[in-house]
FIKOLZA-1660 file (N, C-alpha, C; in steps of 0.1 Angstrom, whole numbers, plus 5000, padded with zeros to 4 digits):
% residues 219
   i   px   py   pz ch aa at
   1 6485 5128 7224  A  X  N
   1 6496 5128 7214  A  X CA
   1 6491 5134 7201  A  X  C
   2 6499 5141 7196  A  X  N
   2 6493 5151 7181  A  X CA
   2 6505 5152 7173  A  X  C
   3 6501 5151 7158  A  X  N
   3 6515 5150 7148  A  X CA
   3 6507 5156 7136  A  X  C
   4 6521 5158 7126  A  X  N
   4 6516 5165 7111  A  X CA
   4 6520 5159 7101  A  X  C
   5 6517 5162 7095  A  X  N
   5 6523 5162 7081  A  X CA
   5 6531 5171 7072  A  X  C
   6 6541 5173 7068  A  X  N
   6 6544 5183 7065  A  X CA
   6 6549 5182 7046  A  X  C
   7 6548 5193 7043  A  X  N
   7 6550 5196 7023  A  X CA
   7 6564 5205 7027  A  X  C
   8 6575 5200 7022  A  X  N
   8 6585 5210 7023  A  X CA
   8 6596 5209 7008  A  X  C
   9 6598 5218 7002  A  X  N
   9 6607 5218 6990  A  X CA
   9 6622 5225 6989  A  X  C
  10 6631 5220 6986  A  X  N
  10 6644 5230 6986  A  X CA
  10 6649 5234 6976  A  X  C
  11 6639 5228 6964  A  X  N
  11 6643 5231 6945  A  X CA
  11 6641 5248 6946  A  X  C
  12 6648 5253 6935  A  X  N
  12 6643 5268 6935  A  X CA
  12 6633 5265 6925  A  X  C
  13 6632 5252 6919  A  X  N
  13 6621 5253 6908  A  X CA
  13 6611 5237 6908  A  X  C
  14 6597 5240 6912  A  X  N
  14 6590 5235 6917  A  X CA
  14 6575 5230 6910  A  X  C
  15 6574 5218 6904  A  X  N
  15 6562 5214 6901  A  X CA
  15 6546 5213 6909  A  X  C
  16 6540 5226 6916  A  X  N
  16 6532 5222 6924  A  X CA
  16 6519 5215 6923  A  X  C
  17 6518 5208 6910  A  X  N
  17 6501 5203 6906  A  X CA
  17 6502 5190 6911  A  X  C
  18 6496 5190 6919  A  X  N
  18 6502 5172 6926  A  X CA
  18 6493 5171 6935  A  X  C
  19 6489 5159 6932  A  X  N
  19 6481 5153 6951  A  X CA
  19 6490 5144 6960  A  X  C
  20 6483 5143 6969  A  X  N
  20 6498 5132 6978  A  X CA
  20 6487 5121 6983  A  X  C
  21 6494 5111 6981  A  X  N
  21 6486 5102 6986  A  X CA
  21 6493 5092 6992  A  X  C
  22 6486 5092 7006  A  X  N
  22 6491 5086 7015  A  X CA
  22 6484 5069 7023  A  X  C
  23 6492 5070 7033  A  X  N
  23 6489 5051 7038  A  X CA
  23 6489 5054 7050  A  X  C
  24 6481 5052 7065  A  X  N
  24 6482 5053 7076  A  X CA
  24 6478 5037 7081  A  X  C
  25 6481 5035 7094  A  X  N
  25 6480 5019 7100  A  X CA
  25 6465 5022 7108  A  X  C
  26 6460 5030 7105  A  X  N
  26 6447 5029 7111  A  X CA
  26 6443 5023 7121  A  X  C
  27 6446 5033 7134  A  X  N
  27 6447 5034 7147  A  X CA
  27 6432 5040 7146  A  X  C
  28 6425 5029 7157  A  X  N
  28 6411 5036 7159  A  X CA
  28 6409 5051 7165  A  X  C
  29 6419 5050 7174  A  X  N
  29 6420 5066 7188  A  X CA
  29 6422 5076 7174  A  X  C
  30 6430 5076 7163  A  X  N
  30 6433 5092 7161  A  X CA
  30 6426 5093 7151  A  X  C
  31 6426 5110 7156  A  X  N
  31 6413 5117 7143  A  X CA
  31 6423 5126 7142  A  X  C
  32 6422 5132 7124  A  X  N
  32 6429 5136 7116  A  X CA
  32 6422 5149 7112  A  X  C
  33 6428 5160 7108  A  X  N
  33 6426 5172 7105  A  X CA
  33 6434 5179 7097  A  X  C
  34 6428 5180 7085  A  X  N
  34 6433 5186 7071  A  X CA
  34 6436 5198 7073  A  X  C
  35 6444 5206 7065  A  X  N
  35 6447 5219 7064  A  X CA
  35 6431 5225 7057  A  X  C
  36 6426 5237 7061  A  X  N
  36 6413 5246 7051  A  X CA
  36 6418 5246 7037  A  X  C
  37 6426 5245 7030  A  X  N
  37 6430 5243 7017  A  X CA
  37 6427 5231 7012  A  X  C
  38 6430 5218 7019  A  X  N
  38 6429 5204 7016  A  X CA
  38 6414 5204 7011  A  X  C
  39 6414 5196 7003  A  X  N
  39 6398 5188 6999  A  X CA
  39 6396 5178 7010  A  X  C
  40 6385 5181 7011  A  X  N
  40 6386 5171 7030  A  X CA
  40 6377 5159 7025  A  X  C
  41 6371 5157 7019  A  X  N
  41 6364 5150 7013  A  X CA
  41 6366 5137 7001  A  X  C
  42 6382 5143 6994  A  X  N
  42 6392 5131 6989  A  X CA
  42 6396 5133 6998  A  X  C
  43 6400 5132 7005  A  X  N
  43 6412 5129 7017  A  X CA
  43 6404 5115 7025  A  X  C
  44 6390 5121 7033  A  X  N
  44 6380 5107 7039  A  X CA
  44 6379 5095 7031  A  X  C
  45 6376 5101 7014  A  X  N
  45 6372 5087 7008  A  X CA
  45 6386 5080 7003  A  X  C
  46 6396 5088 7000  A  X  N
  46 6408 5079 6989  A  X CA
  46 6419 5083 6996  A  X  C
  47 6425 5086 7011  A  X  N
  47 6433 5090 7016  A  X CA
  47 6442 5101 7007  A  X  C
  48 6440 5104 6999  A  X  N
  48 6448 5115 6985  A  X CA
  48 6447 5132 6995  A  X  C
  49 6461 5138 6998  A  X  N
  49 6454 5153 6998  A  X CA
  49 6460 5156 6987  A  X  C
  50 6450 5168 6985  A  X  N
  50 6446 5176 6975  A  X CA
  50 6441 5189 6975  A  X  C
  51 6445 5196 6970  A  X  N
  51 6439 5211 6972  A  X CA
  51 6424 5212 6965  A  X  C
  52 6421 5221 6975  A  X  N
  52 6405 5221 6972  A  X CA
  52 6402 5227 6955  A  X  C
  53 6414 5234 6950  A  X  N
  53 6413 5242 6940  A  X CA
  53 6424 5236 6931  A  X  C
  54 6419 5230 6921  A  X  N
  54 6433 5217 6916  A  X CA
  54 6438 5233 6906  A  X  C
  55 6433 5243 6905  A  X  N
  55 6444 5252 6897  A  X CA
  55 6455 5261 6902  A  X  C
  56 6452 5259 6915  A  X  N
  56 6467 5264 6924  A  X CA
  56 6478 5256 6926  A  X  C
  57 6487 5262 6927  A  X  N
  57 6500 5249 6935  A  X CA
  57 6500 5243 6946  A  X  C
  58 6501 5233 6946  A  X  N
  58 6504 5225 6958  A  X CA
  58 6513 5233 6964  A  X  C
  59 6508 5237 6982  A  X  N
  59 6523 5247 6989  A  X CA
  59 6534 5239 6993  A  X  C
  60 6544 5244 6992  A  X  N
  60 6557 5240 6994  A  X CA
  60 6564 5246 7007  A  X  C
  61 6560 5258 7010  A  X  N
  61 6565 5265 7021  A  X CA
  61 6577 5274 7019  A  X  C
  62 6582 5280 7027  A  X  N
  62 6594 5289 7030  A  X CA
  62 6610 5284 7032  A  X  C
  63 6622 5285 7027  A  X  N
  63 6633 5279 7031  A  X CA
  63 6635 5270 7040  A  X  C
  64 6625 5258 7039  A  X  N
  64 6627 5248 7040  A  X CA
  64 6619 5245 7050  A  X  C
  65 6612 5252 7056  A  X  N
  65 6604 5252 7069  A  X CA
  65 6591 5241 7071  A  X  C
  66 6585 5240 7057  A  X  N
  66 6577 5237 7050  A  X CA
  66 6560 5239 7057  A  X  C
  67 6548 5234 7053  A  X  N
  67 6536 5238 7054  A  X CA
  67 6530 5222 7061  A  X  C
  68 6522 5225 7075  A  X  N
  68 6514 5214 7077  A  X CA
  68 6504 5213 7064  A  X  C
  69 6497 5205 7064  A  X  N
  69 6488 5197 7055  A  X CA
  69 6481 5192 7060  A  X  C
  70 6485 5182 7074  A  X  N
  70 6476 5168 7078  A  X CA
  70 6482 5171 7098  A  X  C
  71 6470 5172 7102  A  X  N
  71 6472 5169 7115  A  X CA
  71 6463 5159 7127  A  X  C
  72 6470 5152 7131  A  X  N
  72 6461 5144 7139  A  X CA
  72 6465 5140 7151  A  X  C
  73 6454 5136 7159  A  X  N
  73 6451 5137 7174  A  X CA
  73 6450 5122 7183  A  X  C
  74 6454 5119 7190  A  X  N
  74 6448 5106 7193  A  X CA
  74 6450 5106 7209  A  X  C
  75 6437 5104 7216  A  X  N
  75 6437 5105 7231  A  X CA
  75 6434 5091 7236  A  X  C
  76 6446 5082 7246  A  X  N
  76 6443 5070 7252  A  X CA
  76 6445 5075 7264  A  X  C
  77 6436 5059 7274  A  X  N
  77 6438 5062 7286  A  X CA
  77 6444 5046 7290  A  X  C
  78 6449 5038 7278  A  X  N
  78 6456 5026 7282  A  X CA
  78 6470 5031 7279  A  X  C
  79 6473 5032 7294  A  X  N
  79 6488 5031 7296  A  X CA
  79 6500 5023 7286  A  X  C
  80 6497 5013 7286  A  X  N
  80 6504 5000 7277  A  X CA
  80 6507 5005 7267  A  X  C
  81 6501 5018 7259  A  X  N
  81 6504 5027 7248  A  X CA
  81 6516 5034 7246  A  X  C
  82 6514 5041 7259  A  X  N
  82 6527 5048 7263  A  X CA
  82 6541 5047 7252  A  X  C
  83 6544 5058 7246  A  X  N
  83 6558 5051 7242  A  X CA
  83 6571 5049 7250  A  X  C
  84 6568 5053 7262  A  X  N
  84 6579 5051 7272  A  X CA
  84 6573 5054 7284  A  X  C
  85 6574 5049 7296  A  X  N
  85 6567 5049 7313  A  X CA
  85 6579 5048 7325  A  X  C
  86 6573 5057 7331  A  X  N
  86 6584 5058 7341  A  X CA
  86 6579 5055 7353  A  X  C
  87 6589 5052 7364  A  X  N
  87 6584 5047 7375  A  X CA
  87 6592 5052 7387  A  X  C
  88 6589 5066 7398  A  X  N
  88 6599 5067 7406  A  X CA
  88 6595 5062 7425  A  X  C
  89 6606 5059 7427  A  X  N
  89 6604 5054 7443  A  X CA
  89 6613 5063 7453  A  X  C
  90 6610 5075 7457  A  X  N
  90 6621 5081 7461  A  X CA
  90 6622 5072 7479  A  X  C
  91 6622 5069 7487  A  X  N
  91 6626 5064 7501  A  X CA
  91 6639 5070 7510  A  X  C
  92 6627 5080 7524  A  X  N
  92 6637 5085 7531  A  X CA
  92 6644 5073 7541  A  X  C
  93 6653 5073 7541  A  X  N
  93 6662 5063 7558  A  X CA
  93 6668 5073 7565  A  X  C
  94 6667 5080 7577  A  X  N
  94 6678 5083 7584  A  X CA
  94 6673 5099 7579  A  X  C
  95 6690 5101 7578  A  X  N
  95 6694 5117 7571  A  X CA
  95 6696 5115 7554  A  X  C
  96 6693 5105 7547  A  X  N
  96 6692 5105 7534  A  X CA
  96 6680 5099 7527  A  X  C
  97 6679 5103 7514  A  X  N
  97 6671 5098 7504  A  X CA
  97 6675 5088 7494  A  X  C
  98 6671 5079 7492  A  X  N
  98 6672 5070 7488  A  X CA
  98 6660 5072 7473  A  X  C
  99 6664 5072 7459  A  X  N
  99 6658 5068 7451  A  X CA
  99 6659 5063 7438  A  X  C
 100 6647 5055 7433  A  X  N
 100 6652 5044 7425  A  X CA
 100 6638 5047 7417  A  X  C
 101 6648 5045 7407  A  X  N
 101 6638 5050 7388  A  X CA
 101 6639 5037 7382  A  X  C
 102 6626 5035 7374  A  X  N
 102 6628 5023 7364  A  X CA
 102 6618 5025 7351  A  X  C
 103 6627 5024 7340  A  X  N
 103 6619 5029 7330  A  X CA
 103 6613 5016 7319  A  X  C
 104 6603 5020 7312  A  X  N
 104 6597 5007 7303  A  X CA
 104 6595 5014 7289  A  X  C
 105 6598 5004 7279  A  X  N
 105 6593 5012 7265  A  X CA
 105 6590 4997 7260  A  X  C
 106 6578 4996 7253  A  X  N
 106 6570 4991 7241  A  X CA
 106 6577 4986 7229  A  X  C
 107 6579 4976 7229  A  X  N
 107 6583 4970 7213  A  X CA
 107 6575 4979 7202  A  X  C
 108 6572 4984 7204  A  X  N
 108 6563 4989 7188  A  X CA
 108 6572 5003 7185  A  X  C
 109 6583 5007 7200  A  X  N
 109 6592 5022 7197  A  X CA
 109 6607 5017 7198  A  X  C
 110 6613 5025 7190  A  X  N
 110 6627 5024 7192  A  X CA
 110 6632 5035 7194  A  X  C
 111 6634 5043 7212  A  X  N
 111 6635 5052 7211  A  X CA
 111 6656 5058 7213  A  X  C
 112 6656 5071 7200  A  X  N
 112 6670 5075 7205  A  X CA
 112 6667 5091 7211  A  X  C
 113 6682 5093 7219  A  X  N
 113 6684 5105 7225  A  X CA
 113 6672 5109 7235  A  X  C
 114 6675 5097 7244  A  X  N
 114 6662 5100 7257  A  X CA
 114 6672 5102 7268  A  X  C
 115 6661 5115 7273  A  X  N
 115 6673 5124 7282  A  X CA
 115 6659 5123 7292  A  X  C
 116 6662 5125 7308  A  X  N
 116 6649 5118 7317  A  X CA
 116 6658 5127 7330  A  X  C
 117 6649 5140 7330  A  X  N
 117 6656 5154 7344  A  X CA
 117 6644 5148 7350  A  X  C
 118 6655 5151 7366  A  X  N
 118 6646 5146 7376  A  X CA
 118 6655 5157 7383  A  X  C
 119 6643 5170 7388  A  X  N
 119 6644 5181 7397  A  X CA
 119 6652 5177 7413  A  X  C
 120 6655 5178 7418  A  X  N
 120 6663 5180 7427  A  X CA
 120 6662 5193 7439  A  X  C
 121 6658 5191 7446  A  X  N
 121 6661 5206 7460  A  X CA
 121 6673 5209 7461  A  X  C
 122 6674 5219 7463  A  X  N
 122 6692 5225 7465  A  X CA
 122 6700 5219 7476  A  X  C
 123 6710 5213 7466  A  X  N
 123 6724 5203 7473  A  X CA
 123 6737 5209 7471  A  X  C
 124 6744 5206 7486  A  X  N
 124 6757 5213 7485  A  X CA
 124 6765 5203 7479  A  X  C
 125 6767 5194 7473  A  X  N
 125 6772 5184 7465  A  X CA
 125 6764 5176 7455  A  X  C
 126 6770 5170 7445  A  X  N
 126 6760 5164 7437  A  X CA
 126 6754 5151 7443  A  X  C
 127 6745 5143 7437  A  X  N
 127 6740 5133 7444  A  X CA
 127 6746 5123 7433  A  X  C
 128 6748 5111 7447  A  X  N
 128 6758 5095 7446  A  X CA
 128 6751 5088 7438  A  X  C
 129 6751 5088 7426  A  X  N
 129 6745 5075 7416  A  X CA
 129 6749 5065 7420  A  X  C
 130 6745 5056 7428  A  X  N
 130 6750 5041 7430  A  X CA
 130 6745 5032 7417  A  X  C
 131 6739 5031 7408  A  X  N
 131 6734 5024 7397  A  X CA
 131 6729 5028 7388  A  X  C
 132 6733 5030 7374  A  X  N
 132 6728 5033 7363  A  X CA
 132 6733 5025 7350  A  X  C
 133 6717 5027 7341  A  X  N
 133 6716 5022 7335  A  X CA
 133 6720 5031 7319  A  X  C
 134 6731 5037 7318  A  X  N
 134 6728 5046 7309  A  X CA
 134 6740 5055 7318  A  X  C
 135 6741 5067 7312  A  X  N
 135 6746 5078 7318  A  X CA
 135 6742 5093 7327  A  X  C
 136 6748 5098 7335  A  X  N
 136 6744 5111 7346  A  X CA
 136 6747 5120 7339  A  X  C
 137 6743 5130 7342  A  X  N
 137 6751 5145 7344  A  X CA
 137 6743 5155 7358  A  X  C
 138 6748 5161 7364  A  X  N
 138 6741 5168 7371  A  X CA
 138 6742 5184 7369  A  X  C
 139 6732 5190 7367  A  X  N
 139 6736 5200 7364  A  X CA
 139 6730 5215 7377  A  X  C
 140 6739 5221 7381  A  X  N
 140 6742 5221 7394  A  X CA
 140 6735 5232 7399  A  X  C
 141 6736 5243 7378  A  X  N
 141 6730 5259 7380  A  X CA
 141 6711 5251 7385  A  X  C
 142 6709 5242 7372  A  X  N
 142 6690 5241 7377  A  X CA
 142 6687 5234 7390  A  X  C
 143 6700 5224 7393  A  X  N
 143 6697 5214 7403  A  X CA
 143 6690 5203 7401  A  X  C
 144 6694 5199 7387  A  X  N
 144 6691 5189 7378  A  X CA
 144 6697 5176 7376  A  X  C
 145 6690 5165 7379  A  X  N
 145 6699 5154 7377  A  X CA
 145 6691 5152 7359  A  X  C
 146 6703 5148 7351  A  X  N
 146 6701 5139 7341  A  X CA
 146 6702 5126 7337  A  X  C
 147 6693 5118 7333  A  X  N
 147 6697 5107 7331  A  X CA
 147 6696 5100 7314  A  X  C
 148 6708 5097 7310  A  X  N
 148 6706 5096 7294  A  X CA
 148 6706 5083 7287  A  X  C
 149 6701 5080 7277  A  X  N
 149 6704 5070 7270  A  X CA
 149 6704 5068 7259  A  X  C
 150 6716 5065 7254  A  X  N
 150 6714 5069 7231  A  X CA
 150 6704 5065 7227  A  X  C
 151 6701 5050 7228  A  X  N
 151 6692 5044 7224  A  X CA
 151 6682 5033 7233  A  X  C
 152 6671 5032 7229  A  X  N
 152 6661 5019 7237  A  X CA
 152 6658 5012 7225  A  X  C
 153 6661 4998 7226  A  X  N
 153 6654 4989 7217  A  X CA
 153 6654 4979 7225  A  X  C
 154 6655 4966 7215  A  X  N
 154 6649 4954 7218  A  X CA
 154 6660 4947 7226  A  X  C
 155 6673 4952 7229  A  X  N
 155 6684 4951 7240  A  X CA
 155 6683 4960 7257  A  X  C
 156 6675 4965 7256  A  X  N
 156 6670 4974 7266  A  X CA
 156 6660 4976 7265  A  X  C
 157 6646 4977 7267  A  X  N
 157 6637 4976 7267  A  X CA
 157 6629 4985 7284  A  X  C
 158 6638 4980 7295  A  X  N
 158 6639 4982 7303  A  X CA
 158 6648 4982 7313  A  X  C
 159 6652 4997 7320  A  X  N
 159 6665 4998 7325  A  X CA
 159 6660 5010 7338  A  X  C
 160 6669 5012 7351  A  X  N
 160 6669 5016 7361  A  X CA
 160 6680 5027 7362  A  X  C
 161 6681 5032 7377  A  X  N
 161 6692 5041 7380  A  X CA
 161 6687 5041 7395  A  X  C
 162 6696 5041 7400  A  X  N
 162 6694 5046 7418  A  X CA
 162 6702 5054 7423  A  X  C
 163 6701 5066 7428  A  X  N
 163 6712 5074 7433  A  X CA
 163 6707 5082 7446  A  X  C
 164 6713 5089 7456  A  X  N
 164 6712 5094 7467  A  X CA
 164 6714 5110 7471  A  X  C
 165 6705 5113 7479  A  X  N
 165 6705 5127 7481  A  X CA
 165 6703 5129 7495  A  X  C
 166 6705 5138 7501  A  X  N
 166 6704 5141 7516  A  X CA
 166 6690 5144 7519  A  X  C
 167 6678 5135 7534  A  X  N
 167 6669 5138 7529  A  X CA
 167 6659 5147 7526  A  X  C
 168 6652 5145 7521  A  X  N
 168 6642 5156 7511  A  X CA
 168 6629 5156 7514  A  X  C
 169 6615 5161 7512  A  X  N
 169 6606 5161 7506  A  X CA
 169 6603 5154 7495  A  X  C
 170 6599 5140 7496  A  X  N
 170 6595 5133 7479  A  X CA
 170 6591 5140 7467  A  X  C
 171 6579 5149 7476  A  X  N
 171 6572 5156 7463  A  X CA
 171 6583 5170 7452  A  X  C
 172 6595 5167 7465  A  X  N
 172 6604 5182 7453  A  X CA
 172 6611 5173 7443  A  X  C
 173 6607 5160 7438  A  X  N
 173 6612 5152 7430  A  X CA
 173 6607 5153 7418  A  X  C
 174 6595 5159 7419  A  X  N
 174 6584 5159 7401  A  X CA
 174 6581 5177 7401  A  X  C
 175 6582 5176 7386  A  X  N
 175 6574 5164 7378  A  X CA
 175 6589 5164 7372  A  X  C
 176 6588 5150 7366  A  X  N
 176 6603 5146 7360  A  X CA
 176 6599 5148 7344  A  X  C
 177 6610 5153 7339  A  X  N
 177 6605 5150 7328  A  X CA
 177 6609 5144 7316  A  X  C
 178 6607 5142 7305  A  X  N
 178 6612 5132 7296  A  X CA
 178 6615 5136 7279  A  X  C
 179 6625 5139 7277  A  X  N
 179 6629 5142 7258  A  X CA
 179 6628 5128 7252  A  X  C
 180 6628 5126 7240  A  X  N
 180 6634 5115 7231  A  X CA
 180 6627 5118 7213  A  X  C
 181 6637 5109 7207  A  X  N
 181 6632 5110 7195  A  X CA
 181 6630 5095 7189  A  X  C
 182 6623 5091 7175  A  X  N
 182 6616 5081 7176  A  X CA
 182 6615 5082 7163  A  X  C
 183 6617 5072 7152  A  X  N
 183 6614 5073 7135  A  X CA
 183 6602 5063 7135  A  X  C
 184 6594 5057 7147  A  X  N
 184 6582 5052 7147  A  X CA
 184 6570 5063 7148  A  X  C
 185 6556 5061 7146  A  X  N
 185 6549 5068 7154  A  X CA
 185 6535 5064 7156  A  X  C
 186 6527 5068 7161  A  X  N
 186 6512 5058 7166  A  X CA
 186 6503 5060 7152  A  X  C
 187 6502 5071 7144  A  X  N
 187 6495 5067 7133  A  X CA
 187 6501 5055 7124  A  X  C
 188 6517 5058 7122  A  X  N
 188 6526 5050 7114  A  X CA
 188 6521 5053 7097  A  X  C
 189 6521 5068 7096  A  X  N
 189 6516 5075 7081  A  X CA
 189 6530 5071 7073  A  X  C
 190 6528 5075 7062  A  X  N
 190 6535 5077 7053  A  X CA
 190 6530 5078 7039  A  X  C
 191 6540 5086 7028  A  X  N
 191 6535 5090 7018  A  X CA
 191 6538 5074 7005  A  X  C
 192 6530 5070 6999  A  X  N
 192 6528 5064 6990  A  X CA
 192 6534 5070 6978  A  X  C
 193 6530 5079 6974  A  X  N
 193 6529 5084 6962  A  X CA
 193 6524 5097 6957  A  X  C
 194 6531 5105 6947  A  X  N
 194 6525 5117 6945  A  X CA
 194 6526 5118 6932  A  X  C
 195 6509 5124 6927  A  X  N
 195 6502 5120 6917  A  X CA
 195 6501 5133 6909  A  X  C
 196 6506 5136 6899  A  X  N
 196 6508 5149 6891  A  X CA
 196 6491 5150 6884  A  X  C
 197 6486 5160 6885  A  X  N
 197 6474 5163 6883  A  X CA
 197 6470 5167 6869  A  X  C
 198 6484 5174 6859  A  X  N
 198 6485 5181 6849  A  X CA
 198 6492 5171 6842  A  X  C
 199 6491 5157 6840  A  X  N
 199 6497 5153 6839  A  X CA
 199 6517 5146 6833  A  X  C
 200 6525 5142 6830  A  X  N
 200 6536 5137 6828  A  X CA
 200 6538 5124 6841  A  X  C
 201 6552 5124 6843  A  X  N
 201 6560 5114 6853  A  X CA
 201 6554 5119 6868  A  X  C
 202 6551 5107 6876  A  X  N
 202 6554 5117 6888  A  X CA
 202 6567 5116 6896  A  X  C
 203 6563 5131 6897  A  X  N
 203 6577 5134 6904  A  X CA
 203 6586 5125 6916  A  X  C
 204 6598 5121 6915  A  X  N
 204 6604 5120 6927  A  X CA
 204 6607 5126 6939  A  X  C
 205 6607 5122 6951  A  X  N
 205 6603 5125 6964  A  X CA
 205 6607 5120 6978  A  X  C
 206 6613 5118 6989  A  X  N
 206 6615 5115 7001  A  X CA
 206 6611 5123 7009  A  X  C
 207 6608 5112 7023  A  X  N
 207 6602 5114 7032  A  X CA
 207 6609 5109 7047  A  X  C
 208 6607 5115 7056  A  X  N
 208 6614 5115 7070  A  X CA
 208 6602 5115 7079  A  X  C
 209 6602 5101 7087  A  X  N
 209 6592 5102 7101  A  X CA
 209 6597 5103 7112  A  X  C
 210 6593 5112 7123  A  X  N
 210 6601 5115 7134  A  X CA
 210 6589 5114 7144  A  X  C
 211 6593 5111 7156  A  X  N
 211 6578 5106 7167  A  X CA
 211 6590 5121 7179  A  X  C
 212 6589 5129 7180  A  X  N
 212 6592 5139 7193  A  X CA
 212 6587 5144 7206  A  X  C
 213 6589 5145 7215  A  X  N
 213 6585 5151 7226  A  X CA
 213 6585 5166 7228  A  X  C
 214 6572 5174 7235  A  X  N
 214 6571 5188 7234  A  X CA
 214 6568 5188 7247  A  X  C
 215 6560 5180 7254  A  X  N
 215 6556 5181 7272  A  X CA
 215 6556 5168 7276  A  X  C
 216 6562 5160 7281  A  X  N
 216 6559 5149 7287  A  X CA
 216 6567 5146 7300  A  X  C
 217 6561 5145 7305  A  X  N
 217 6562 5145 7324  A  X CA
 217 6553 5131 7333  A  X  C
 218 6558 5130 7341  A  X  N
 218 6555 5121 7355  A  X CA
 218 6556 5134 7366  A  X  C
 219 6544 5132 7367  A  X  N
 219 6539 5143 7378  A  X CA
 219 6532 5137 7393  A  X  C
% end
């Protein structure tokens, strides 16, 4: 799992002498990696970034795109972490396939807009959802089954789907794979405060945490 930080501004007119100082939940797995600009050294001792050169501006970035700062890494091999786990059983009978999905997510995420494609071999009809937990689509050009759900919280936590296909090869079932979005995330950063260097007020500021998927699969 890997995430940033991001400096982004949409003023045309911009106070950049600032440090940012921040708060993380201090997760033993992730290590963090400053931008070459950052003072890496306030950053270890007083969580503050800062530009190594307090007489430049703090970057703000391009129409709105804005500039990493802070990036960090965190590699587990306890599953239990997972922000969401999936589980498939596909079972031939006869001339059909029989399969059954069941998914888990972690009190510690509240995941929205999880969309969960499971590949499919080429079918002359769509395949029979006999039970779902959430909503289908099949989409016919990839041979894509989808399976969606707005939201996972503490009302769903854990939910299924079973549907049918003519039979198959198990293995043309993976790798499945998994979207969603998430305003939790495993470091659980955020910005405290930002500290005008030149001094006056410091400036006002908001901030957005987003946890996203870029590759995540059951293979």
């Amino acid at each position: 799992f890997t995430g940033h930080l991001i400096s982004s501004n949409s003023q045309p007119r911009y106070d950049g002498f600032i440090q940012v100082q921040i708060e993380a939940g201090g997760h033993p797995g992730i290590v963090f990696k400053t931008h070459p600009n950052i003072n890496k050294e306030l950053f270890s001792s007083d969580s503050i970034l800062g530009l190594k050169d307090p007489n430049r501006p703090f970057p703000a970035g391009q129409a709105g795109d804005g500039v990493s700062l802070l990036k960090w890494r965190m590699q587990i091999a306890d599953e239990s972490l997972v922000p969401f786990s999936l589980n498939c059983w596909p079972s031939v009978s006869g001339s059909e396939t029989y399969v059954n999905l069941e998914y888990e997510v972690p009190q510690m995420f509240n995941l929205q807009n999880v969309v969960i494609s499971i590949p499919l071999p080429a079918l002359r009809d769509p395949p029979k959802v006999q039970q779902i937990d959430g909503d289908s689509r099949f989409d016919s050009r990839k041979c894509v089954l989808e399976w969606s759900i707005t939201l996972i919280d503490d009302s769903n936590r854990s939910g299924s789907m079973e549907f049918v296909i003519p039979a198959a090869d198990p293995s043309s079932l993976f790798p499945i794979s998994m979207n969603f979005t998430s305003t939790s995330t495993f470091s659980d950063m955020r910005v405290v405060g930002i500290l005008p260097i030149k001094g006056g007020n410091p400036p006002k500021f908001s901030q957005r945490t987003l946890l996203s998927t870029e590759n995540y699969q059951v293979v």
